[in-house]
N, C-alpha and C positions, 0 to 999 in steps of 0.2 A: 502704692504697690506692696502686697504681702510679701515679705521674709521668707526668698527660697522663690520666687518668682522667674528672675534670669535664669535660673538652673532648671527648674520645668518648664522655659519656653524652649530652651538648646536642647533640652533632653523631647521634645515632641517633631522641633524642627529636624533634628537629627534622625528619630525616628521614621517619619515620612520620606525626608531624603533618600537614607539609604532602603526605601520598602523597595524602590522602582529595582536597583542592581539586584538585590535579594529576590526577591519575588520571580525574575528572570534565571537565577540560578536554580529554582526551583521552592522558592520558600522557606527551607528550612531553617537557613538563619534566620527569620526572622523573631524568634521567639528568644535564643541568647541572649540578640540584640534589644528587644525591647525589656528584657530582664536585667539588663546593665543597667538601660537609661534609668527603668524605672526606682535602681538605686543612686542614680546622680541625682534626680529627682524629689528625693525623698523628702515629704514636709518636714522641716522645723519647727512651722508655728504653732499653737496650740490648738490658734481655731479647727485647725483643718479634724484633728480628734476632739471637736463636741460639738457633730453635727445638732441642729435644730431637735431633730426627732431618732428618735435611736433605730437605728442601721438594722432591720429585726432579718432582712433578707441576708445582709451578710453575717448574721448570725448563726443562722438556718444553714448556711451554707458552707459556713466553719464546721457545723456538724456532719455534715454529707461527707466533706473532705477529711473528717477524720476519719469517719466509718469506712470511708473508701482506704485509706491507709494503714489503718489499727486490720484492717480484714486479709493484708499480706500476711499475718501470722498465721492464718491458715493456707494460702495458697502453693500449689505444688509450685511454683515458677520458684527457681532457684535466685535470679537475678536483681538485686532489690532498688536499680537504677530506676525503676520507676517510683517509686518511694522521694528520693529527691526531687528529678523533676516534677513532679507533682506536688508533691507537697510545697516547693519554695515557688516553683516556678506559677501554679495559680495564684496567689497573691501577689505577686509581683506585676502580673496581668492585671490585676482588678487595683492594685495600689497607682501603677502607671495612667490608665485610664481614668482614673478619676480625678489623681493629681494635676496631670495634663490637660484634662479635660475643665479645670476651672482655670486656667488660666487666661484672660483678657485682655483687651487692649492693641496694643501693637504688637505684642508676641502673639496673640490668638490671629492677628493678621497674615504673621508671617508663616505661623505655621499650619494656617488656611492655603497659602499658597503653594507650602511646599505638600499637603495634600493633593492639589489641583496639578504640581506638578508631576507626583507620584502615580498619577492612575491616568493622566494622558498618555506618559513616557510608557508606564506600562501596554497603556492600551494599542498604542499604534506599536510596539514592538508585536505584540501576539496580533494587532491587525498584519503585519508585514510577513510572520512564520504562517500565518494563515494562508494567504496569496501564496507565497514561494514555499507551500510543502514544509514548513520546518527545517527550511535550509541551514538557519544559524545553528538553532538546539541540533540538528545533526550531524553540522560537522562537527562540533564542540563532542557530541559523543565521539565520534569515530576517531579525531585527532587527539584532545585531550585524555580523554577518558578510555581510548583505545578498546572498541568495542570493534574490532574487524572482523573476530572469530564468529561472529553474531550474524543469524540469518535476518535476511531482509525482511523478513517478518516482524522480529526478535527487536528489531534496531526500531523501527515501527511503531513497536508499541515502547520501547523507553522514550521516544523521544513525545509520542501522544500524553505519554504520563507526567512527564517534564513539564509538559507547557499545562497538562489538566492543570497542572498546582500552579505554575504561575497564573491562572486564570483566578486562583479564589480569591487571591487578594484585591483584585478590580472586580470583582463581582461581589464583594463587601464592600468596598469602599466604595460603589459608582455612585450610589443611591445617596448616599448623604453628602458625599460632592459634588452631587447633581444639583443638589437641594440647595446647597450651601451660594454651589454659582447661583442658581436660581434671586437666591433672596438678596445677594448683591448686584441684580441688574443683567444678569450674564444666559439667560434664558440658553440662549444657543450655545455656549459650552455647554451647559447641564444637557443638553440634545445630545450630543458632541460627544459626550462623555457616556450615557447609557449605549447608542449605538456599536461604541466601542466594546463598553461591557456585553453587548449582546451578542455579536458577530465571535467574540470571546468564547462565549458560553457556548455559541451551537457548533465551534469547531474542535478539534483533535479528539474526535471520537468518544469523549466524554460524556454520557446519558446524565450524569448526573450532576454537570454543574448547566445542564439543559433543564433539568427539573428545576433548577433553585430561581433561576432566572425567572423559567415562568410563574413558579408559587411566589416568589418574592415581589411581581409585578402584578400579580391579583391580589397579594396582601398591601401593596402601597396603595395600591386604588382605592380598594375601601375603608381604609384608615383614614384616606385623602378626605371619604362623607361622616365616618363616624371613629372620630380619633380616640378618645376614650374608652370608650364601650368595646372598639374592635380589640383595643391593646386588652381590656381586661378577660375580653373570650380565647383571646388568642392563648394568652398565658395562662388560661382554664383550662383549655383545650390540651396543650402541651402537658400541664401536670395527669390530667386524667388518662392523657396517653401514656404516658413513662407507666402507669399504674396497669393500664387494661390490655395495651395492645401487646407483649408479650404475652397476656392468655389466653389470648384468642387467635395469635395469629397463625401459631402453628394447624390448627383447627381449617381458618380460613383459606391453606395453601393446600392442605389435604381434598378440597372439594376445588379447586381449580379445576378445567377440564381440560383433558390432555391435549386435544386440538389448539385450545390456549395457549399453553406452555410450548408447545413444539413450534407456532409463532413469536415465542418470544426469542429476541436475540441471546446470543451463548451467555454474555456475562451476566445477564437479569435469571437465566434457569439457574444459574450457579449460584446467586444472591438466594433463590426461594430453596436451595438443599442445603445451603450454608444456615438459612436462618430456621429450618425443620430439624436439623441436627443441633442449633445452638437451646432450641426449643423441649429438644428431650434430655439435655444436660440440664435446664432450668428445673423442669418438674422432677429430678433425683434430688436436688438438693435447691429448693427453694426460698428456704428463710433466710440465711446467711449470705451467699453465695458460693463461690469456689474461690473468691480473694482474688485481690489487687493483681491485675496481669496473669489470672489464671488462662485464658484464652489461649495463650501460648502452647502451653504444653498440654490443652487437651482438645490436638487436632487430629482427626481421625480422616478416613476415604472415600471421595462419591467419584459419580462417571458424570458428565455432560456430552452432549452431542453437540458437536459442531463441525464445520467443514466438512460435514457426511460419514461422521464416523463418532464413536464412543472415545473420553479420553480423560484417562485417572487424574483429578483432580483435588485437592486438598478440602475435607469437611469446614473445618473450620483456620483459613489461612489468617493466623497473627491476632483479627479478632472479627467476632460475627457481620460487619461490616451494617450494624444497624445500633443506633445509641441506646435505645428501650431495653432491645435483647444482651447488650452488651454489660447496662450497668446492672440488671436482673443476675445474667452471668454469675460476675463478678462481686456486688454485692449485695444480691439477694433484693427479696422482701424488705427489707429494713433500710438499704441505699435509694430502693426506689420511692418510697415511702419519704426519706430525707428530700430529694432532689425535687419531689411533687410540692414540698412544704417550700421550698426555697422557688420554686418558678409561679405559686399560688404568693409567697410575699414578695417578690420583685415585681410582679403586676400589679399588684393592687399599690405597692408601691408609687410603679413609673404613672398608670395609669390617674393617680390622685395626685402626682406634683403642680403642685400652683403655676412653676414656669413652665408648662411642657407647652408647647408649641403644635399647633398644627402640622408642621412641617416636621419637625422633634420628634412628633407620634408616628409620622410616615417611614421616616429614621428608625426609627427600632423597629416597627412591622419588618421593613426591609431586610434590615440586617439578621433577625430575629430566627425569619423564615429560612431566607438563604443557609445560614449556619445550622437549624435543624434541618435545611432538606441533605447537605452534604454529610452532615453525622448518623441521620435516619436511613440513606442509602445507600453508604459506603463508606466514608472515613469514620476511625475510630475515637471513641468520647476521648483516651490520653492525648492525643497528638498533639506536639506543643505548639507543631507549627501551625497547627489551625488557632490556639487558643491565643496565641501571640497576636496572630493576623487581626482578629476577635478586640483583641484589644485594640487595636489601632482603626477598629471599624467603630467603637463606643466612644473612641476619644471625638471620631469626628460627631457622631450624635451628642454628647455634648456640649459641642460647639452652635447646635439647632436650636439651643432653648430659647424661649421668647425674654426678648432684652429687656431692659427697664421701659424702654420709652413703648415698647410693644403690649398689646393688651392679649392675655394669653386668653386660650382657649375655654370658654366655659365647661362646666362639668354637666349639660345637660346632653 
C-alpha cells in the first residue's frame, strides 16, 4: 500500500458520503467539502509527482487558468472573490480526483460503495420530491428559509431550482455507477440507477438537465461501438467549438424565424437575447476579453414575452449562461484559444491511455457530455459547485480503468 493511501481512501469515502445530504441541500457544499478532503488527501509519495509521461494537458491548463486570473486586472468587477475560488479551488478539483482516483484495493471498494450509496439515496429522494410535488424542498423553503412573503409562483420556481441542482450530481455520477455496478455483476442496480437518473432529469421543470441526459445517452452509446475514436472527435469537437461557435452564433440567431422563437418556451427566448447581447459585447473587445467576472457588472435590458404579455428582463443576468460565449467574454481570444489547447491534449490524452477500458471510454463520454451540455446551456464555466460535483464524477471514471488481469481495449 502507497504512503498516504488510508488518507485518500477517508478522504473519497467521506466525499461520496456526504455528496447524498449535500447534493439535497442543493449542492453547494459540495465543492468546499471536496476542497478540504482533497487537502487531507494530499500525496506524500514521490511517485505520485513523476508520472510515466509528462502531464502536457495539465500544463495547457495551468495556462488557461492563469490567463483567466492575470485578466481580473482589467475587469470592471470590483470583487476579486473569484480570483480565490478559482484559482485554489480548480486544483484542488483535479488534485482530489486524481489522488482519489488511484486509489485500490479495499479502499477503492469501499468507496465504490459509498458511490452506489450516494446516487441511489440521491436518486430516490428526488424520485420521492418528483411524485409528491416537491413537498420536502418546499416546506424547508417555507419553514426554514421563511419564504411566505413569496407568490406561489415565486415559491415554484425556488423550489424547481433546488432540486434542478440536486439533480446534477446523479446525472454525473449515474453513468459511471452504473457502469461500475455493471462490471461487478449488479446489471440491474446500473438499471436501477439510470432510471432514477432519468425520471431526475425530466422533472422540476428543468430543460436543461433534460438536454444532458439525452446527449449524454447518445454519446455513451457510441462510445459503447467506437471507444477511442469517439473520445478523440469528441474532444475535437469541443475544442473547435470553444473556438468557432461564439462567431457564428450570434449570426445563426439573427435568421431564426420568428414563428420559431414565439414557439419556443419563455426561458430558451431569454437564453437566445442573452447570448445576441453577450455576442455584441464579444465583437467590441475581442482579443483580451473584459476579465475574470466581467459578466457581472456588464448587464444591461431585454423584454421577453411570456404569460401573454412583454416583461423587462435582465440582458445579461450574472453570466451569459453558455460556456463558449462566456469564456470569449471574459477572456477573449487568447482564453479560448488556451482552453482549445487543453481539451485537444486531454483527448488525445485519455483517448491513447493503454488502461482505458471500454467501459472507462463510456465514462468520460458520459460524464464529458452531460457537463458540457449544463455549462453550454445554462450554468456558468466559475461555478464551484458544478466543478466540485465534476470532480467526484472523474474520481468514479477512474475507478473504470481496465485492471491488470483485464485486457484493455485496442487502439484500432
Amino acid at each position: 500500500m502507497q504512503r498516504g493511501e488510508t488518507r485518500a481512501g477517508w478522504a473519497g469515502l467521506l466525499a461520496f458520503a456526504f455528496a447524498f445530504p449535500f447534493g439535497v441541500a442543493g449542492s453547494l457544499m459540495i465543492a468546499p467539502w471536496v476542497s478540504l478532503l482533497a487537502i487531507l488527501a494530499f500525496p506524500v509519495h514521490t511517485s505520485f509527482w513523476r508520472p510515466e509521461r509528462p502531464p502536457w494537458a495539465l500544463f495547457v491548463a495551468a495556462g488557461f487558468l492563469g490567463w483567466a486570473l492575470i485578466s481580473y486586472l482589467w475587469s470592471p468587477h470590483d470583487d476579486p472573490g473569484q480570483i480565490w475560488r478559482t484559482g485554489l479551488g480548480v486544483p484542488l478539483y483535479i488534485l482530489f480526483a486524481i489522488r482519489v482516483g488511484q486509489v485500490d484495493g479495499p479502499w477503492q471498494r469501499r468507496i465504490e460503495a459509498a458511490m452506489l450509496f450516494a446516487v441511489i439515496a440521491l436518486g430516490l429522494f428526488l424520485f420521492s420530491e418528483t411524485v409528491f410535488d416537491g413537498a420536502a424542498t418546499r416546506g424547508f423553503k417555507l419553514g426554514a428559509e421563511e419564504h411566505h412573503d413569496l407568490s406561489e409562483f415565486s415559491i415554484d420556481v425556488l423550489v424547481n431550482r433546488s432540486l434542478g441542482h440536486a439533480a446534477v450530481p446523479l446525472l454525473l455520477l449515474s453513468m459511471p455507477v452504473a457502469l461500475i455496478s455493471w462490471r461487478e455483476g449488479g446489471p440491474v442496480v446500473g438499471i436501477v440507477v439510470m432510471l432514477l437518473a432519468g425520471v431526475a432529469a425530466f422533472s422540476f421543470e428543468t430543460q436543461v438537465n433534460m438536454v444532458a441526459f439525452v446527449l449524454g445517452s447518445v454519446a455513451a452509446l457510441l462510445t459503447a461501438f467506437w471507444p477511442r475514436t469517439m473520445l478523440a472527435s469528441l474532444f475535437g469537437l469541443l475544442a473547435g467549438g470553444v473556438i468557432v461557435l461564439p462567431l457564428i452564433m450570434p449570426g445563426l440567431i439573427d435568421v431564426i424565424p420568428d414563428s420559431w422563437r414565439s414557439a419556443l418556451p419563455a426561458s430558451f427566448e431569454w437564453r437566445l437575447q442573452i447570448w445576441s447581447y453577450t455576442g455584441d459585447l464579444i465583437r467590441e473587445q475581442p482579443w483580451f476579453g473584459y476579465g475574470l467576472d466581467a459578466s457581472r457588472p456588464l448587464n444591461g435590458e431585454a423584454e421577453v414575452f411570456a404569460f401573454g404579455e412583454l416583461h423587462s428582463v435582465e440582458a445579461l443576468p450574472m453570466h451569459p449562461h453558455n460556456a463558449t460565449l462566456h469564456v470569449w467574454l471574459e477572456t477573449g481570444a487568447v482564453g479560448a484559444a488556451l482552453l482549445a489547447g487543453v481539451l485537444v491534449a486531454l483527448g488525445g490524452r485519455i483517448a491513447a491511455a493503454q488502461q482505458l477500458s471500454r467501459l472507462q471510454a463510456v465514462g468520460v463520454a458520459w460524464v464529458v457530455v452531460v457537463y458540457v451540455s449544463l455549462i453550454v446551456f445554462s450554468y456558468g464555466v466559475w461555478q464551484e459547485w458544478h466543478q466540485g460535483t465534476v470532480a467526484l464524477a472523474a474520481t468514479s471514471v477512474f475507478f473504470l480503468a481496465a485492471r491488470k488481469r483485464a485486457r484493455p481495449i485496442s487502439h484500432a
